[in-house]
C-alpha positions in Angstrom: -9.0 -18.0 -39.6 -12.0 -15.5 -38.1 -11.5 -12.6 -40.1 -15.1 -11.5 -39.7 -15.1 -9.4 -36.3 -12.1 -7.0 -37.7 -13.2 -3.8 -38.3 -9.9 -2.1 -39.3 -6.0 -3.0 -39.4 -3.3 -0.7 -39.4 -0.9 -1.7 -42.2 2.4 0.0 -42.8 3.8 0.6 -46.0 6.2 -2.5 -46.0 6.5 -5.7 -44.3 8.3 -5.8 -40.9 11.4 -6.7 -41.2 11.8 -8.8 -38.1 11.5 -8.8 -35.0 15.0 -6.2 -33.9 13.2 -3.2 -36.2 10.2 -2.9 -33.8 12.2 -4.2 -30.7 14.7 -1.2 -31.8 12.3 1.1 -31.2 10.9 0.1 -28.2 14.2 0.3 -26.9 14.9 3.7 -27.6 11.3 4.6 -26.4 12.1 2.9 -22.9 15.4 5.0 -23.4 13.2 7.9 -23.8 11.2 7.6 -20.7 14.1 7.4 -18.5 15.5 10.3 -19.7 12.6 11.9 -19.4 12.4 10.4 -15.6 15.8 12.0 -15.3 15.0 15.3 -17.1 12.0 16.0 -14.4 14.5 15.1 -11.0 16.9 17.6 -12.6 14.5 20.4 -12.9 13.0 19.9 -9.5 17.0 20.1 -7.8 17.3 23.3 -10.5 14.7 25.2 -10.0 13.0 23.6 -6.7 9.7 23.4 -7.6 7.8 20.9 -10.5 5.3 18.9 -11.8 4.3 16.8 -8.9 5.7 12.9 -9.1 4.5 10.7 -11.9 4.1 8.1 -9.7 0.8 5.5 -9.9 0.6 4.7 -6.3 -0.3 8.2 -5.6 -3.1 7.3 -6.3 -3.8 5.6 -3.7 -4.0 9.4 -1.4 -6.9 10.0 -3.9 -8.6 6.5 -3.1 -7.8 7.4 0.6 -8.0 11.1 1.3 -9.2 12.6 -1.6 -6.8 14.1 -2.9 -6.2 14.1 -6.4 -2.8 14.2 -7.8 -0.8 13.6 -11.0 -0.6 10.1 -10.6 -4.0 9.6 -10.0 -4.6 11.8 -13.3 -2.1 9.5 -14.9 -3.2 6.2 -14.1 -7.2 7.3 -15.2 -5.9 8.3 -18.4 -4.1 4.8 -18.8 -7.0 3.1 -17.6 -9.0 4.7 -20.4 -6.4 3.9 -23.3 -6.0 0.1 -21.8 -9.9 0.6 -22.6 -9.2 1.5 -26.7 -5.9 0.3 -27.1 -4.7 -2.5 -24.9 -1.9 -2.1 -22.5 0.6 -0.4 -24.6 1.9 1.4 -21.4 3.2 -1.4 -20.2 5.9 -2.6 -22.9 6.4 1.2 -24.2 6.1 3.1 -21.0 7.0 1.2 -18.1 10.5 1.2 -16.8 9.7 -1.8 -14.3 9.2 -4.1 -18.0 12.3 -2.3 -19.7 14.6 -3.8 -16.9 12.7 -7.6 -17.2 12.4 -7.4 -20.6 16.4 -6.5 -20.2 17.3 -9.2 -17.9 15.2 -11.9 -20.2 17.6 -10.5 -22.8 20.9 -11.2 -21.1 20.2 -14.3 -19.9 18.5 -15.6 -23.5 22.4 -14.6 -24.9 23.9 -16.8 -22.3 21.5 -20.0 -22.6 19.0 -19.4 -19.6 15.5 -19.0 -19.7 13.6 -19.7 -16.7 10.6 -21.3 -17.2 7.6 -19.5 -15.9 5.2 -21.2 -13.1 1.4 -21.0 -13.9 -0.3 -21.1 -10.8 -4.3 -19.5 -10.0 -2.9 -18.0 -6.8 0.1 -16.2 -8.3 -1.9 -14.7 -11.3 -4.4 -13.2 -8.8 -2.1 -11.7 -6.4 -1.9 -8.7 -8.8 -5.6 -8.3 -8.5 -6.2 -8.8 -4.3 -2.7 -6.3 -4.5 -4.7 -3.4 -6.6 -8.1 -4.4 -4.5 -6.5 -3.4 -1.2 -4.6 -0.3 -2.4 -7.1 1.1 -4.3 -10.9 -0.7 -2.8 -10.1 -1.2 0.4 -9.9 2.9 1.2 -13.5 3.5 -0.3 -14.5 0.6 1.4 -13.5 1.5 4.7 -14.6 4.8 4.4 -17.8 4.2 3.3 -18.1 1.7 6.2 -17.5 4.7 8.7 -20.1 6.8 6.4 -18.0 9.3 5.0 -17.3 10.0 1.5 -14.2 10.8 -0.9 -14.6 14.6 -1.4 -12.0 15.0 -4.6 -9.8 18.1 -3.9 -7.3 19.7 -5.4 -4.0 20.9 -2.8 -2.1 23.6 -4.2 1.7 24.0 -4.8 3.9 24.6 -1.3 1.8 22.0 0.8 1.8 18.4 1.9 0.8 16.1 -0.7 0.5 19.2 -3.4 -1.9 17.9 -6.5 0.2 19.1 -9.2 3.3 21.4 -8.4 5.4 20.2 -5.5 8.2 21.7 -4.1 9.2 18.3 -2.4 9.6 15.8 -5.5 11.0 13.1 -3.6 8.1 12.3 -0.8 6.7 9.4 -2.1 10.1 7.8 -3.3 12.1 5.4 -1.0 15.6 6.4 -0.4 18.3 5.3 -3.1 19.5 1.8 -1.7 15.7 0.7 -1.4 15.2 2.0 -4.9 18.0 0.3 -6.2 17.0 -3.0 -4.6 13.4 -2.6 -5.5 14.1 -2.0 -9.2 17.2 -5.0 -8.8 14.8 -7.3 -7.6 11.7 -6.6 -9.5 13.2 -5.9 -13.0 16.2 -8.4 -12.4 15.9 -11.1 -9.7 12.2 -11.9 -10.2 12.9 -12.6 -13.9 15.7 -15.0 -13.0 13.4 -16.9 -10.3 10.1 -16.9 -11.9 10.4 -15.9 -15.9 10.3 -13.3 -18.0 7.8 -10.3 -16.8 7.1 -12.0 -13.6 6.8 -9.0 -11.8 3.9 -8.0 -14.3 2.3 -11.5 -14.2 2.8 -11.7 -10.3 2.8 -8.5 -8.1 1.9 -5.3 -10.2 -1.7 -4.0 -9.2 -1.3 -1.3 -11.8 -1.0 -4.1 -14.5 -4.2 -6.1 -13.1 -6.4 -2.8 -14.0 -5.0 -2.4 -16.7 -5.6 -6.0 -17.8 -9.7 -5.6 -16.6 -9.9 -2.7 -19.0 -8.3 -5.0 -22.1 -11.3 -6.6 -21.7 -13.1 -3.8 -23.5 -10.5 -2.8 -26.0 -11.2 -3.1 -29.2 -7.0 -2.3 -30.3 -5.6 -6.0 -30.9 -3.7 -8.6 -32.2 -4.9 -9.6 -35.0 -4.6 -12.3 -37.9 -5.6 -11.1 -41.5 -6.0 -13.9 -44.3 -5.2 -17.8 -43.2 -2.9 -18.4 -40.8 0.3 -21.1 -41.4 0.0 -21.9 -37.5 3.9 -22.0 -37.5 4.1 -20.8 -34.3 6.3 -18.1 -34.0 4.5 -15.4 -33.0 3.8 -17.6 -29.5 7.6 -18.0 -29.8 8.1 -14.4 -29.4 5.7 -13.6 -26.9 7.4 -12.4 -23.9 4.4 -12.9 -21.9 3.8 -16.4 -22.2 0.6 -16.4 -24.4 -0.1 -18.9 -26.8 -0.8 -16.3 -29.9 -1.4 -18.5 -32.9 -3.7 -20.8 -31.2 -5.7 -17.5 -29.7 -5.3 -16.4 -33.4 -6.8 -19.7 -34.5 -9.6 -20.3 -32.7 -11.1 -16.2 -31.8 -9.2 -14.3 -34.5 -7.3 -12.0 -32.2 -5.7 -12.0 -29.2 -7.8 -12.7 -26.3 -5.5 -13.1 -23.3 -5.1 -10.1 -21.3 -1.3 -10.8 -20.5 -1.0 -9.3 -23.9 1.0 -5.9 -23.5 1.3 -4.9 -26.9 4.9 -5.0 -27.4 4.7 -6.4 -31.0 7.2 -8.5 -31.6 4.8 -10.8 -32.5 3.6 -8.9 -35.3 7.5 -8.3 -36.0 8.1 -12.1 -36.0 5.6 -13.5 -38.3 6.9 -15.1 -41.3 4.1 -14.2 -43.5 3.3 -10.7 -42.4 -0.7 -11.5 -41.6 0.0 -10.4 -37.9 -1.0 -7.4 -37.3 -2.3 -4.6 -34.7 -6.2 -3.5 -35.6 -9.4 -2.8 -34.4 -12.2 -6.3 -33.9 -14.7 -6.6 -31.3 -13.5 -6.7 -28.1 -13.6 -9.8 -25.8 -16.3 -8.1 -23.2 -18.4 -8.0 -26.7 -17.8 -11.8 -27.5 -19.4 -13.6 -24.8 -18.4 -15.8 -21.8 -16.6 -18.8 -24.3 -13.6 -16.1 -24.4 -13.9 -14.3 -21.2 -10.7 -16.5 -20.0 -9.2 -17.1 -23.4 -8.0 -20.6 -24.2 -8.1 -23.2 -21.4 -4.9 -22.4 -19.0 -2.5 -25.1 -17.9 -1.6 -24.6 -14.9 1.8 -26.3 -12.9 0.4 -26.8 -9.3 -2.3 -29.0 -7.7 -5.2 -27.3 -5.3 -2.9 -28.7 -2.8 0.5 -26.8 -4.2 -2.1 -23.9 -4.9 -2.8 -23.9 -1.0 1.1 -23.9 0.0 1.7 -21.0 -2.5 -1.3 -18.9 -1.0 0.3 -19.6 2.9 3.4 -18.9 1.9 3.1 -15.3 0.4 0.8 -14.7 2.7 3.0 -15.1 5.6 5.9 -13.5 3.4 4.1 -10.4 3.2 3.1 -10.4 6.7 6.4 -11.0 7.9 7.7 -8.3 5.4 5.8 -5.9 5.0 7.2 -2.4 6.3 10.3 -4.7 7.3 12.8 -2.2 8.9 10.4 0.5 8.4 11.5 0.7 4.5 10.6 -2.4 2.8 7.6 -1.2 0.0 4.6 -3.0 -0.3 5.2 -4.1 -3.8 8.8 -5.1 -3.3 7.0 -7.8 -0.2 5.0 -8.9 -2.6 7.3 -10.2 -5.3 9.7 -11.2 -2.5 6.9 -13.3 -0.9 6.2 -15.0 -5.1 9.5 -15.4 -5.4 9.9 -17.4 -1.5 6.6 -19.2 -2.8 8.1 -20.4 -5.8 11.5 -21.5 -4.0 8.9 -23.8 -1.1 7.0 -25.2 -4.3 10.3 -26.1 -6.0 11.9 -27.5 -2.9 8.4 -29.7 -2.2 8.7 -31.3 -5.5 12.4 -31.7 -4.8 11.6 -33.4 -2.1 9.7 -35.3 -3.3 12.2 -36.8 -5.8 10.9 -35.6 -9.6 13.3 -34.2 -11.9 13.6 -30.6 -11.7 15.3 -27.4 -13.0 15.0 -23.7 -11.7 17.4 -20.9 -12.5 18.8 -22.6 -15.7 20.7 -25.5 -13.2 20.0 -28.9 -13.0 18.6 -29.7 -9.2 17.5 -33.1 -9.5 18.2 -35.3 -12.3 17.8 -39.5 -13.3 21.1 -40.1 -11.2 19.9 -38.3 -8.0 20.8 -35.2 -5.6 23.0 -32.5 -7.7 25.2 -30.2 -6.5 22.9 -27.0 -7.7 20.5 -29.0 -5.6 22.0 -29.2 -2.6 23.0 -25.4 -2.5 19.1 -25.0 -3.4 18.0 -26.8 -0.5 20.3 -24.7 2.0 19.9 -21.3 0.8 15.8 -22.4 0.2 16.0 -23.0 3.9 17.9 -20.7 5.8 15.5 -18.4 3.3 12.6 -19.4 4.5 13.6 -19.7 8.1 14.4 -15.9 8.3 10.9 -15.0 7.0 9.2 -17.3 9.6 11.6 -16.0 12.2 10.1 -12.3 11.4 6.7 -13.6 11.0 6.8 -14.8 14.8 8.4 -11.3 15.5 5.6 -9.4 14.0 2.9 -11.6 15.3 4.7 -10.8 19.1 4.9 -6.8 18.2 0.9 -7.4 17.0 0.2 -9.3 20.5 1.9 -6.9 22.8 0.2 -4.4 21.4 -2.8 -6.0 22.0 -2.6 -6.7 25.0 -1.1 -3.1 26.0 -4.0 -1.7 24.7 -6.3 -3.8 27.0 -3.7 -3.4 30.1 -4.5 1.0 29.2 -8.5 -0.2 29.0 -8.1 -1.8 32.5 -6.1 0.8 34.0 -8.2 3.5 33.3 -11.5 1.7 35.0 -9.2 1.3 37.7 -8.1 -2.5 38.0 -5.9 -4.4 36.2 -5.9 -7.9 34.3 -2.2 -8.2 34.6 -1.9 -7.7 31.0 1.0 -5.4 30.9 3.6 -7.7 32.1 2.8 -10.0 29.5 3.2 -7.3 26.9 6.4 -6.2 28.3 7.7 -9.6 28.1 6.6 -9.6 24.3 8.0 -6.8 23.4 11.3 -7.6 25.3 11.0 -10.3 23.0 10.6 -8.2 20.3 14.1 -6.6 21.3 15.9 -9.2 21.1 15.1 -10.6 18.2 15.1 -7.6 16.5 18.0 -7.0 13.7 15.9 -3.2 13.9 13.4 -2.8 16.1 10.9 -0.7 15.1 11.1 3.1 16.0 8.2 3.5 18.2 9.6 -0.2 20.3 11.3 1.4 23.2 8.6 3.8 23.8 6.3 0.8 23.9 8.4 -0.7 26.1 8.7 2.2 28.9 4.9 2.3 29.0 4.6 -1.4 29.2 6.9 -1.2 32.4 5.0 2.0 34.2 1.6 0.4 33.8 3.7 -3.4 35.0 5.0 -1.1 37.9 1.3 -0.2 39.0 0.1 -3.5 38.4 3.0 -4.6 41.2 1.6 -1.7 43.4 -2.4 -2.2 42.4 -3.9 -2.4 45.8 -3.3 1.1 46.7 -5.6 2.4 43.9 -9.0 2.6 43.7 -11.2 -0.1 42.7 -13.3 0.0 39.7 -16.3 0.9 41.6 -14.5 3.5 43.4 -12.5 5.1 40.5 -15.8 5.1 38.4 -17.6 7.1 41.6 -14.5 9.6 41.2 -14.6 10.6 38.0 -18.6 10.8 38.3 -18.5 13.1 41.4 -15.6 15.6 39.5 -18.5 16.1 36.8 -21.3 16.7 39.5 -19.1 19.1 41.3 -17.9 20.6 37.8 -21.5 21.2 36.2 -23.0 22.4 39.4 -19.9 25.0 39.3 -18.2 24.1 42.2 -15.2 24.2 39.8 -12.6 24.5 42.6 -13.8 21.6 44.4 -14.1 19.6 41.1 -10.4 20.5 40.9 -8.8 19.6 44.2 -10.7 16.2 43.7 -9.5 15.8 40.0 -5.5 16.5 41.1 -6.0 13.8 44.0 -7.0 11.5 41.5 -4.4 12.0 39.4 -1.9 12.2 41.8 -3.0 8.7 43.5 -3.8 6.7 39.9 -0.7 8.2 37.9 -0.8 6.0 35.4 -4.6 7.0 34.5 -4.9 8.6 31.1 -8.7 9.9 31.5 -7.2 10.9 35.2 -4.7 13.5 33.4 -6.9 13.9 30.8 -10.2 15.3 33.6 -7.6 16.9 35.0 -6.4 19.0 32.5 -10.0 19.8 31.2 -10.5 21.8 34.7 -7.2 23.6 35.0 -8.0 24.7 31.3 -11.4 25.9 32.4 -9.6 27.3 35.3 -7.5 29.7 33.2 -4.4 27.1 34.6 -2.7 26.7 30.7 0.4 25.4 31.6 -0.7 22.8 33.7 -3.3 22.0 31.5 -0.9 21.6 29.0 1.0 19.1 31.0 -1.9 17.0 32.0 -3.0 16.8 28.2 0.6 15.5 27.5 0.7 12.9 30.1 -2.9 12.1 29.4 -1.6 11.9 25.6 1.5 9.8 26.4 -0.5 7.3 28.5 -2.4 6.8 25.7 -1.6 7.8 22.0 -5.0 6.8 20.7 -7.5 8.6 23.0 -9.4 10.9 20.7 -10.1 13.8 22.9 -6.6 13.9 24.6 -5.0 14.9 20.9 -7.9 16.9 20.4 -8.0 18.9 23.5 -4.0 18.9 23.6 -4.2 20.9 20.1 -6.7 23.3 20.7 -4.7 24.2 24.0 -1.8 24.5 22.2 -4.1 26.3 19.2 -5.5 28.9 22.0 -1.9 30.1 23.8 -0.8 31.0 20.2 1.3 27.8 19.6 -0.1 26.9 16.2 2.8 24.6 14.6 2.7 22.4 17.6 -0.6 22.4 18.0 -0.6 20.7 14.1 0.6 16.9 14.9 -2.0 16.0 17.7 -4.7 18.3 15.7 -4.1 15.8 12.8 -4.0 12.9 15.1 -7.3 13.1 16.8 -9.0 13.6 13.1 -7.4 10.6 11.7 -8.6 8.8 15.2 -12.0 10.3 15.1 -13.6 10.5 11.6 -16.5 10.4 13.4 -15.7 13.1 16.1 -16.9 16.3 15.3 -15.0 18.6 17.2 -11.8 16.8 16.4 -13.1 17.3 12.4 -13.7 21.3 13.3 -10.6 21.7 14.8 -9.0 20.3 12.4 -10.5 21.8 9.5 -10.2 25.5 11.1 -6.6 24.8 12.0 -5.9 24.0 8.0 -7.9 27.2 7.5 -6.1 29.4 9.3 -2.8 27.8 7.5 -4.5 29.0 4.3 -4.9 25.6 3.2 -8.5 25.9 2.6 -9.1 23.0 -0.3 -8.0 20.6 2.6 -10.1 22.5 5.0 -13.3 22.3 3.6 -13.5 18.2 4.0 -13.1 18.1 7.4 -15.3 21.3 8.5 -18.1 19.8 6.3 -17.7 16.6 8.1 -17.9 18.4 11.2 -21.3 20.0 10.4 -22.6 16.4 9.1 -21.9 14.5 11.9 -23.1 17.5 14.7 -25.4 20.0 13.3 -24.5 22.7 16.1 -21.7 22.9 13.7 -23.8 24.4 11.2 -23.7 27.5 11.5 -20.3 27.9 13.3 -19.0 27.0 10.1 -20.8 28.9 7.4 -19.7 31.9 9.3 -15.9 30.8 9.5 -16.2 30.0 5.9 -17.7 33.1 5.1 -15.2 35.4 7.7 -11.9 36.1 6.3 -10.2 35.7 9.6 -11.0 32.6 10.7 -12.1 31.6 14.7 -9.8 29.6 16.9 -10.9 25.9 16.5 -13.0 24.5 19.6 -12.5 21.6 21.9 
């Protein structure tokens, strides 16, 4: 045995005294942390205001927005002790693992225990899970050149960093709770092993697992080991621990969550939790621990990679409530039941959730039932993948039938979109909540298609709009106006028609109307930039400040890059008094257009701030 890296070992006074002493107590400490769980809801419906949601994925707002919150604080400090002590979170803190480990329980007492699939695709769709939720913000950001200002938001706003008043806004509502926690700390376990949900979907567990790497806490072996095996007997996780023991001295695998029970289960007491050189420290020959055996061919490794992929597709945001990690474990578990069904097919002896499905005499009855439900399973996710890659299309192509409209001709797209999303309708169990406004906009721009010769071409549309401006800047603002309104009344459907049109009855003191161009411009199309923009500073200048917050925080999510749309929405958030959120965006604003400059250091500096500008 390699005894020469440890550099300490904890030792208690006695020897455990098997595995239930130190399984007790992990027990009760699970107990503990869903008291506690329960403790902090109760003092939030009490007292109405509390420590902001421990939740992980909050941290996703600080990846994202910048803003940091407890779990964000959370999650670093775990990351750091994964970096010292190994993922003791995990088994002692986590409540998802309490409900596995649970499950793995029950069913060991009544003869089951799934065997667990070891494929390269499932054990890094944990990693590509935490990559997008926690990279692919920065990365998009930094792709449109703007940087993650950390900032604090205090108690009594949106998205508060550390007091909140609403404790539930990140949660899902009760039934999704209760069928994320059934199928991720009970269903997965009975599909795909014990702590498949760690192994499998959780992101939180893959960082955790990167800093391991660097931890020096271990499992260790002191003196010569009897290589009886029981320690890998008791490993919940699937590791082989006496023959990591054996060969590096410790365990190098960074499935290893620190639970113990293999230290409670060896026979000879010379398994124990110390300090040794970490595995970063050791070289390459340990960076992947022993050589992995893995269940599926490249081939089966390709199916499994298709198939969760176009689970999650399919899923994801299903009903407008489905989670992202509850889609992922759903989409493993779908994976698992095509690989099975595969090698069922293709006649080899199998097993899979403690039945018999195929055995030397043929076809069971287990089997059969596998088959069917296997199918009709897969079926329904492949029936909403083709009704998410319609709702993806239609949009599409209403977007381009808007981009057509507004030069003035039309490609014909927006009957083909309204026949997608009609589609959409009807095979819809529940459509999404945005479809039927989709659909009435897909129909007025269908109806002007049907009634397209009327309207301007291109050329003459283009030659329009270019003569308003002339008119406009050489101040013929009346004329500009009278030419603007028979645009818009000829080319209703125009969105930069409504949108010109509002700009001069604004200028001409005309509010209301303005008002009701901007909307129109603004219903015609949701994503146009300066129609949210100019639609909240109107509403921002006739003293209409809560309305004027939605399309004020629509154009700045539209228009990182737009700097009036970053002042206005900056000033608006000032003049809320929520200056920490402020500051971002009016920064941004001066960045990107250095006339901002100054108009900011003095709305900074004034206590009464300026009405934002369009």
């Amino acid at each position: 045995m390699q005894g020469s890296d440890s550099l300490a070992s904890f030792e208690s006074a006695t020897r455990p005294r098997g595995s239930s002493t130190i399984a007790r107590r992990r027990a009760w400490t699970l107990v503990a942390v869903h008291l506690a769980m329960v403790a902090h809801y109760v003092h939030w419906k009490l007292v109405g205001r509390t420590l902001a949601p421990l939740e992980l994925n909050e941290a996703v707002y600080t990846a994202a927005e910048g803003v940091v919150t407890a779990g964000f604080v959370l999650l670093a400090v775990l990351v750091l002790a994964s970096a010292v002590f190994g993922r003791f979170f995990c088994s002692w803190g986590c409540h998802v693992l309490a409900l596995q480990d649970l499950c793995a329980h029950w069913l060991e007492r009544v003869g089951i225990r799934p065997r667990p699939l070891r494929s390269r695709v499932l054990f890094a769709i944990p990693f590509l899970v935490a990559a997008y939720m926690f990279v692919w913000p920065l990365a998009y950001r930094a792709w449109l050149g703007l940087d993650v200002e950390l900032h604090q938001r205090p108690a009594g706003t949106a998205w508060s960093s550390f007091l909140t008043d609403d404790f539930t806004r990140n949660l899902p509502s009760w039934p999704v709770a209760l069928a994320t926690l059934a199928t991720c700390g009970f269903a997965s376990v009975l599909w795909l092993g014990s702590r498949a949900f760690c192994s499998h979907a959780c992101p939180y567990g893959a960082l955790f697992s990167l800093a391991d790497r660097a931890a020096p806490g271990r499992i260790v072996a002191r003196g010569d080991c009897s290589d009886c095996g029981a320690c890998t007997a008791a490993c919940q996780s699937h590791i082989r621990v006496h023959l990591e023991l054996t060969r590096f001295g410790t365990v190098v695998d960074p499935a290893c969550l620190r639970d113990l029970d293999c230290v409670a289960a060896c026979p000879d007491g010379r398994v124990r939790f110390g300090f040794v050189r970490p595995p970063l420290l050791k070289g390459l020959t340990v960076w992947h621990g022993l050589d992995r055996k893995w269940d599926a061919s490249w081939g089966e490794e390709a199916l499994l990679l298709a198939v969760v992929s176009v689970g999650v597709f399919s899923l994801r945001g299903l009903f407008d409530v489905l989670p992202l990690l509850l889609t992922v474990i759903v989409s493993v578990m779908l994976a698992f039941a095509v690989f099975q069904s595969t090698r069922f097919l293709r006649g080899k002896r199998l097993r899979a959730l403690g039945r018999e499905l195929r055995n030397e005499r043929g076809v069971t009855g287990a089997g059969r039932v596998w088959v069917v439900a296997s199918s009709v399973l897969l079926l329904a996710v492949c029936e909403n993948a083709v009704v998410r890659a319609a709702e993806l299309l239609a949009g599409s192509r209403l977007a381009s039938a808007q981009a057509t409209n507004e030069r003035g001709g039309s490609a014909r797209l927006a009957s083909s979109a309204l026949r997608l999303y009609r589609f959409v309708e009807r095979l819809s169990v529940d459509p999404p909540a945005d479809l039927r406004e989709r659909v009435e906009l897909a129909s007025a721009l269908t109806r002007a298609e049907a009634i397209e010769p009327q309207f301007p071409t291109p050329a003459e549309f283009a030659s329009s709009l270019a003569r308003i401006e002339q008119l406009a800047g050489i101040g013929r603002i009346a004329d500009a106006l009278e030419l603007a309104n028979a645009l818009a009344t000829r080319f209703s459907h125009s969105a930069i028609a409504h949108y010109q049109h509002g700009v001069l009855l604004a200028a001409s003191g005309r509010e209301a109307e303005a008002l009701a161009a901007f909307e129109r411009s603004v219903a015609l199309a949701p994503d146009d930039v300066d129609a949210q923009n100019n639609l909240g500073f109107l509403l921002m200048r006739m003293g209409r400040a809560p309305e004027a917050e939605e399309p004020l925080r629509r154009a700045a999510e539209l228009g990182p890059l737009h700097a009036a749309a970053r002042f206005n929405r900056g000033a608006w958030l000032l003049l809320e008094g929520r200056a920490s959120e402020a500051l971002p965006h009016l920064r941004a604003a001066s960045e990107l257009d250095a006339r901002y400059g100054p108009i900011v250091d003095d709305l900074l500096a004034t206590p009464t701030p300026t009405t934002p500008r369009r």
